[in-house]
N, C-alpha and C positions, 0 to 999 in steps of 0.2 A: 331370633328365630333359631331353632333348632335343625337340621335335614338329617333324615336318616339314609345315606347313600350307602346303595347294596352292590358293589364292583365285582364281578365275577371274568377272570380271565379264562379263556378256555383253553386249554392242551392243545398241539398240533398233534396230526396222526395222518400223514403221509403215507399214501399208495402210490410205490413204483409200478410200474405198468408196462411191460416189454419183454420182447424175443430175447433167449437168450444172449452176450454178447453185443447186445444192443446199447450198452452204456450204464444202468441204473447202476451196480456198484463202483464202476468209474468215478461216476458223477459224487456217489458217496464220499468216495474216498480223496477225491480234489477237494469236495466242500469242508472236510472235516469230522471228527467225531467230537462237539463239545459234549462235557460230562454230563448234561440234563436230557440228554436226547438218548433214547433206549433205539441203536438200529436191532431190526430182526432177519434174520437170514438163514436160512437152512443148510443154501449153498457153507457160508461160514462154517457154521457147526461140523458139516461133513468134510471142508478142507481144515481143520482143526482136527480131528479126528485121523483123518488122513495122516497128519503130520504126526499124530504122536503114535502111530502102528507103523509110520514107516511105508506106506502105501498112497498112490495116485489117490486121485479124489474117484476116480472109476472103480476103483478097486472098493475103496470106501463104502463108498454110495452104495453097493451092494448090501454091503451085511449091517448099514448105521442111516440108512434112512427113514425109516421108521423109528426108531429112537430118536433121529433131528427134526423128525414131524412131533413128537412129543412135548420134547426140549424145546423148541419154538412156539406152540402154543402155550404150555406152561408160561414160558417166559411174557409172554403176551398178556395171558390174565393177571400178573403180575406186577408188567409195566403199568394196565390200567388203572388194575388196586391200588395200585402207588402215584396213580394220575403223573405220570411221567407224558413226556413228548415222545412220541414215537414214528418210525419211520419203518415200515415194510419194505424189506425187497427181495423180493419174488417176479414171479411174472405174472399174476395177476390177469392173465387174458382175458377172462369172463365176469361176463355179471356173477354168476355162482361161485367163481371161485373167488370174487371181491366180497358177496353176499355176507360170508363166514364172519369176517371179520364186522361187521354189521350185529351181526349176530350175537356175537361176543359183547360188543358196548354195549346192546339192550341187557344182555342176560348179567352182564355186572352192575348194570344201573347207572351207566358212563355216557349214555347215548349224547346226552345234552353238555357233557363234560370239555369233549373234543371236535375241534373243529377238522374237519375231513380236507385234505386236496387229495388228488389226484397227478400227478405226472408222467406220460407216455413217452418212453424214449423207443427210438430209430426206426420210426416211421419214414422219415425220408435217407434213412442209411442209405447208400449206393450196395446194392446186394454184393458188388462185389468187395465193397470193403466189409460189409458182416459175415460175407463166408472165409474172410482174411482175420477179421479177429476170432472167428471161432476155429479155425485153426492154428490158432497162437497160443492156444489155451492148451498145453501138453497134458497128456494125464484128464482129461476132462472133455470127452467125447460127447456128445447128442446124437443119440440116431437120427435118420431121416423123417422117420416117420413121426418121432416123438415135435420135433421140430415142423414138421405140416403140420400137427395135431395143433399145437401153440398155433402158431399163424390161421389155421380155420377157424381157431374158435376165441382169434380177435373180436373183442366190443369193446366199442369206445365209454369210456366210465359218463353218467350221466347224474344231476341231481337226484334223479329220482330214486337211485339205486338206493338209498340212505332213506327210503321211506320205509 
């Protein structure tokens, strides 16, 4: 007898999901960077950028965050075309702002390529230890308000988001 078996393994493509200082690059950076895994980060880019002008990531983030918004989707459609593993970290708060990347897998033809999680960090953080590490972070300020903005327009990631 003959069998023609058709094995298709599919991509991860992890969404970190959380306040700033809440842990998702922490957590990265304890687990590891193995070489098949594409992380993406904006934050990165703009303290990269930082470092090579000689300037705080505040400082930065001004006049190269729009350039790190580019550089990170670029990179993004990139890692898919290349069906890499990939791993987001952003914050993620919303269905709309998780949507995009949805968006992205249909519009490169990846949709069925990658298998989606989700991961929400410091939901149970003691507030006052995240207004202690967001004070640890020198050079890399949140306004108040930007920081209620995130936190109101928490949604918890759901299956359906991926329809």
């Amino acid at each position: 007898r003959e069998y023609n078996i058709k094995m298709t393994l599919k991509c991860s493509f992890v969404i970190c999901i959380g306040l700033p200082a809440s842990g998702k690059s922490t957590w990265l950076k304890r687990w590891g960077q193995p070489a098949d895994i594409v992380t993406l980060s904006t934050d990165d880019l703009i303290e990269a950028e930082a470092r090579r002008v000689g300037k705080t990531y505040d400082e930065a983030w001004k006049g190269y965050m729009n350039t790190a918004e580019r550089l990170f989707w670029k990179a993004l459609d990139e890692a898919i075309k290349d069906r890499k593993h990939i791993i987001i970290d952003r914050t993620n708060m919303s269905v709309k702002a998780r949507k995009r990347f949805f968006n992205v897998l249909n519009d490169l033809d990846a949709r069925d390529e990658y298998e989606v999680n989700a991961y929400v960090f410091g939901l149970r953080l003691p507030p006052i230890e995240w207004l202690t590490r967001l004070g640890d972070r020198p050079g890399k300020a949140i306004p108040g308000h930007v920081l209620i903005s995130f936190a109101k327009n928490f949604e918890y990631p759901t299956r359906e988001e991926r329809l």
